[in-house]
N, C-alpha and C positions, 0 to 999 in steps of 0.2 A: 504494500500500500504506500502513495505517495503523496506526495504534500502539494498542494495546488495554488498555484498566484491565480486573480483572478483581475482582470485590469477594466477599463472601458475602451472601446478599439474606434470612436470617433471623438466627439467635443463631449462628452460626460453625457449624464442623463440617461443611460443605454437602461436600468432598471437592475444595478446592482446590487440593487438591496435586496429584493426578491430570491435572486439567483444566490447569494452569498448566504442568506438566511436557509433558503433549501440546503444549500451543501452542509451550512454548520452542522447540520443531524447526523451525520457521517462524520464530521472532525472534532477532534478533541480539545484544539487551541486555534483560534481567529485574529490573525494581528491588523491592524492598522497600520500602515507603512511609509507613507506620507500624506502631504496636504493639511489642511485646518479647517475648521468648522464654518470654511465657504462652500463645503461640498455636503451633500445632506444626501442620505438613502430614505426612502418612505419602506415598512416592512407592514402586510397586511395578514395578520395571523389571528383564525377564525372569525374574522370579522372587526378584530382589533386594530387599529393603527397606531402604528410606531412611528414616527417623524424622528431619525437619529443624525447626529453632524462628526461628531467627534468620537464618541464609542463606537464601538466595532460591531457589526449588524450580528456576532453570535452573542450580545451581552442577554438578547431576549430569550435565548434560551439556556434550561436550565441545564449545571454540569459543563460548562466548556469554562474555558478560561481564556478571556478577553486582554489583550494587548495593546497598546495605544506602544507604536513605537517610534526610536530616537530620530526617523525623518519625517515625521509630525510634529506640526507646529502647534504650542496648545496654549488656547488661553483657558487659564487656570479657574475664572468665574463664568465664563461660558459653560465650562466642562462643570463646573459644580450644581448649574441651574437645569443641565441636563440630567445631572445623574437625580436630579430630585423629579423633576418631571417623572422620568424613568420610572422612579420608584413611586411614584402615586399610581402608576400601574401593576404596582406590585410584582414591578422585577425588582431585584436582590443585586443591590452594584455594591461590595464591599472590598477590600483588599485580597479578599480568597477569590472574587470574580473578576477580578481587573488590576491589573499592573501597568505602571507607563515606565516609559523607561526614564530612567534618572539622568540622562544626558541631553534628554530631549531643552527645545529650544521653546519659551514661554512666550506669547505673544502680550504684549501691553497695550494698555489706555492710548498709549500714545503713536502705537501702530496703525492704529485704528483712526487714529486724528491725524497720522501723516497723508494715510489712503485719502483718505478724505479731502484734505488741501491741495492734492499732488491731480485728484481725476476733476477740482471743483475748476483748477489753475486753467485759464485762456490759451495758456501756450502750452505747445507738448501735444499727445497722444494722447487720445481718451483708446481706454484699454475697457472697461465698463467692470470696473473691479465689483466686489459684492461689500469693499470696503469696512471688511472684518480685519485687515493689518496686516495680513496672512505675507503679503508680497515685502513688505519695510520689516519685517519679522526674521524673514529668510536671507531678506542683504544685511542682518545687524548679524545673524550668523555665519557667513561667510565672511561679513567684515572683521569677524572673531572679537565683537563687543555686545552680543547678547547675554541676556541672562537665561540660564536652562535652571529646569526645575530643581537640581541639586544643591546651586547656590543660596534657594529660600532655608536650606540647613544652617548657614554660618553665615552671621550679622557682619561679620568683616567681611566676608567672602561680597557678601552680597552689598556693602558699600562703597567696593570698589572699584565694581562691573558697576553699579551703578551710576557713578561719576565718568567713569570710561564711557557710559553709553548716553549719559544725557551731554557731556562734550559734543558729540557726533547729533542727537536730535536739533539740542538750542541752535546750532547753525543753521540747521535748516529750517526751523520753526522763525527765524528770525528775519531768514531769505523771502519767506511765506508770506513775510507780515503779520505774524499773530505770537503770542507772550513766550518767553521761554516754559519749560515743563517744573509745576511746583511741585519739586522733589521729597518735600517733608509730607505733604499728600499721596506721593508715589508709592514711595515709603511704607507708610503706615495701610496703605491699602495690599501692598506685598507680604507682609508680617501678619495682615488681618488672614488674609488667604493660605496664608504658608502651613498652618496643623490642620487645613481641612484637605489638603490635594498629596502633602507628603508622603501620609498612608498608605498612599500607592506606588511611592516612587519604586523600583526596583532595579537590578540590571536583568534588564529583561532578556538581553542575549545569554545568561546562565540558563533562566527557566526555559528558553529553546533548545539550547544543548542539551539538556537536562530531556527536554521531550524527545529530542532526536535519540538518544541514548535507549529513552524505552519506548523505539517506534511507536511514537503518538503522532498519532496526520496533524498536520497545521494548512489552516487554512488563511492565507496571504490577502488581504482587501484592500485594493488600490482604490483612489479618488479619481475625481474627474473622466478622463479620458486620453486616450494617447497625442490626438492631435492638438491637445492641450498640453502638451508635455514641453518645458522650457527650451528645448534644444530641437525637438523635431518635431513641433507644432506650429502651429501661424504665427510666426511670433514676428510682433511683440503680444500680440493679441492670444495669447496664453497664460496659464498658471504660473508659478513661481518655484515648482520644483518640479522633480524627473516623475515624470508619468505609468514608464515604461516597467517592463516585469523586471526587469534589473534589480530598480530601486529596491523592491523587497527584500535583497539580500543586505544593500548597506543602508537600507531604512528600518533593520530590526537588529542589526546584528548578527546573521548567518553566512555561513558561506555559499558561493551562487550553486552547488553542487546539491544544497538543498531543497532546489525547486526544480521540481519534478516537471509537474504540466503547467502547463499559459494557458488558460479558459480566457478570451476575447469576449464580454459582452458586447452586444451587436444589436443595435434596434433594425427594424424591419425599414426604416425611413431615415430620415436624418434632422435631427434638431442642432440647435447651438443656441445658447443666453450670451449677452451682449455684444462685444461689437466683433470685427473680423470678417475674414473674407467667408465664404459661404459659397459654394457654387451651384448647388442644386437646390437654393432654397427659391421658396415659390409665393412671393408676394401677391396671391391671386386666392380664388373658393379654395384651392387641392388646399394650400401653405394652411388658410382658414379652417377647412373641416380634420385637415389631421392634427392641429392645435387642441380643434374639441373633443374629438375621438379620445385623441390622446391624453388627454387632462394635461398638457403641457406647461404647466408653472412649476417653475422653483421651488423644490423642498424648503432651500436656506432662505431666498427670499422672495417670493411668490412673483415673481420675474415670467413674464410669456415667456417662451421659447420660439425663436427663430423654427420653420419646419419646411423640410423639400422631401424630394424623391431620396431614395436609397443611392450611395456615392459609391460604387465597388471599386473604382479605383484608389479612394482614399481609406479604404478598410483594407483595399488588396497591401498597400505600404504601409499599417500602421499591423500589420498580419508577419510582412517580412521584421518591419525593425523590432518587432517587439516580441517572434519568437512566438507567435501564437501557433498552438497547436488544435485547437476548436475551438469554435465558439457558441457561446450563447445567443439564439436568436430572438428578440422579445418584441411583443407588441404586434405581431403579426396581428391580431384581431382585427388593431385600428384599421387595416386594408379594406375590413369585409365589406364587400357591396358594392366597392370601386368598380367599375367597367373596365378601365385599363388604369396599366399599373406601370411605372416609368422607371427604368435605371440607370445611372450614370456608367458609363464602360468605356469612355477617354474623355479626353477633354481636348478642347480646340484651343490653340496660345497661335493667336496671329495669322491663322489660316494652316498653321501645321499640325496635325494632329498627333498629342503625347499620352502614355500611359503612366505617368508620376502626376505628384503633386509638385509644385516648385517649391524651393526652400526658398527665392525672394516675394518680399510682402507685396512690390506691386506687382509681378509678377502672378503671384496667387488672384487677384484683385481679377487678373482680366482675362484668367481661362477660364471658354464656354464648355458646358458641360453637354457631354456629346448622347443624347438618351437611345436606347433600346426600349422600345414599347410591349409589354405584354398582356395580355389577356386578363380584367380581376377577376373575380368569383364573388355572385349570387348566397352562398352560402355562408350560414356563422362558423368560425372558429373559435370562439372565444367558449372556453373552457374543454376545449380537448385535450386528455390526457392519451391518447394513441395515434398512432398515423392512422389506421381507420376512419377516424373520425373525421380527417380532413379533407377537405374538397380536393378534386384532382389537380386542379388548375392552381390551388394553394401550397401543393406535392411540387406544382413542375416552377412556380416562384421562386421557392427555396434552392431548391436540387439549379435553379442557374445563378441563384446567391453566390451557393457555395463554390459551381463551376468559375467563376468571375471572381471570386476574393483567394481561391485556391487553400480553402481550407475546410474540413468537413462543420457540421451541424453537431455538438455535441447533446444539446440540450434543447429544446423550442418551449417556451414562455409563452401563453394562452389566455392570459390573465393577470391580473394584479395577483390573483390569490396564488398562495404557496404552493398546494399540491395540483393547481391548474399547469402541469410541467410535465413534457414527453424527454424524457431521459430514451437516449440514442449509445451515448458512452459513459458512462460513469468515468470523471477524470482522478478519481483517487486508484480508479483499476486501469488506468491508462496504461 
């Protein structure tokens, strides 16, 4: 039995939460491995809805042990207002149910106020952040002037990186035009929060080894999605960290030799929240009715979502760079009743016709997306648990998904609900 990363294979949104709450029933440990609580899974179990950002989608269930790992960004009173939400539903988030790792990087007040001044500013790039800090978070760690959760252990520890890192804000708070950061408020709201989040500090790369040792599966939960990923996304119109099934190994502490399968989450269409290029999106009724089909808003912040046809050329390169070995397919339902159904399978750059995506931004801007039309289907899918149960025309959909992204179908998703799910491979028996 193997251990399974699970990623998003377009702009996020793909219905991770669903698919990573199925698999948790089968694993024993679910880490979190990057990103911050701009990315949000909805989980819908027996009728119950979870809205989760920052916990790892197996905390809802009982018996696994939950991860929040060192390449998540965490802010500390976000993560506490969830774990109490959580718990008025009567899940159990204690120290025995959840560990973060103790090297991890803390997001602050003031990250959140940088976002904020940096997407309000006239000049520059509007990037269309969710303006949780997540991005000013990730350059104070690379800039090696963050504070990670270990430092709320030791008051010197933690006055020192403190000074170290408000050196580095007030210049920019002051380039801004707005007050430097009051430090003795910083402070004292640090110190307030510090005996309620430490509980769970851990090294959480022990308790992985520790599971690798008595062959326990882990299951790996990536955010966003690949073409969000900082280095081989639309960028600058991406995320702030690596997207890709890599990260899992140095966003938790393991070695890459512990990730067995890449499960690609894959919506049937294609969505993106804020700004960026887009090429198959459909500013017209289709872009309109798979919006509402879809329930397309924002778990984190109730954001529409951008919606077009299905891109199999930008799932076929986010398939190669990321090592996907199947994927999950979700939302098929939203299709039913279409008459025809559209797919991207090249794109036009200036009259020539390519099979990439470009890695320059205007570049990306101005390739047409080249459609293959096929036939919808009359009938419902939405809640089939078998290929019997689906339409043939919804069979011969898929089967050119998979022909066009070069990767098989491991799983198909039929519904929001959990056991609404036709398992094709099991990726733990992969």
């Amino acid at each position: 039995m193997g251990n399974v990363v699970v990623i998003g294979s377009q702009w996020g949104d793909e219905g991770k939460g669903k698919i990573v709450d199925w698999l948790s029933e089968r694993a024993d440990v679910v880490v979190r491995f990057q990103g911050g609580h701009n990315a949000g899974h909805t989980l819908v179990i027996d009728g119950n809805v979870y809205k989760l950002s920052l916990l790892p989608s197996g905390i809802v269930r009982g018996g696994k042990k939950s991860i929040i790992g060192n390449g998540v960004v965490v802010d500390p009173w976000a993560l506490m207002d969830e774990i109490e939400r959580i718990s008025e539903k009567g899940v159990t988030v204690t120290p025995n149910e959840l560990e973060i790792a103790a090297n991890c990087t803390l997001i602050l007040p003031i990250h959140g106020e940088l976002d904020a001044l940096r997407e309000d500013a006239k000049a520059g790039v509007k990037i269309g952040t969710t303006r949780r800090g997540i991005g000013p978070a990730y350059e104070d760690k690379v800039g090696r002037r963050a504070i990670r959760l270990c430092d709320l252990a030791d008051k010197d520890s933690l006055n020192l990186r403190l000074d170290t890192l408000l050196a580095h804000h007030n210049a920019l708070r002051i380039g801004h035009g707005t007050d430097p950061v009051n430090r003795a408020d910083l402070l004292a709201k640090l110190e307030e929060i510090a005996p309620k989040i430490l509980p769970f500090a851990s090294n959480v790369w022990r308790t992985l080894d520790d599971a690798k040792k008595q062959s326990k599966k882990v299951l790996f939960e990536g955010a966003q999605g690949q073409m969000l990923d900082v280095d081989h996304g639309t960028y600058p119109f991406v995320t702030s960290s690596h997207t890709t099934a890599g990260q899992a190994a140095a966003g938790s502490g393991v070695g890459a030799s512990s990730l067995d399968y890449v499960l690609g989450i894959t919506k049937a269409y294609t969505t993106r929240v804020g700004e960026g290029p887009f090429p198959t999106e459909q500013n017209n009724d289709v872009g309109q009715l798979l919006g509402e089909r879809g329930h397309e808003f924002g778990t984190v912040t109730g954001r529409s979502r951008r919606c077009g046809w299905f891109d199999a050329v930008m799932v076929r390169q986010a398939i190669t760079i990321g090592g996907i070995h199947g994927i999950a397919l979700t939302k098929v339902d939203v299709l039913d009743g279409m008459k025809e159904i559209k797919i991207c399978v090249g794109y036009d750059l200036d009259g020539k016709t390519i099979d990439y995506f470009p890695s320059n931004t205007e570049l990306q801007a101005r390739v047409k997306p080249i459609f293959e039309t096929m036939d919808g289907w009359s009938e419902s899918t939405e809640g089939a648990r078998s290929w019997a149960e689906l339409p043939a025309t919804a069979i011969k959909y898929i089967r050119r998904v998979e022909e066009l992204i070069g990767a098989p179908v491991a799983l198909l998703s039929t519904s929001p609900e959990r056991d609404d799910t036709i398992l094709v491979k099991d990726p733990f028996q992969a």
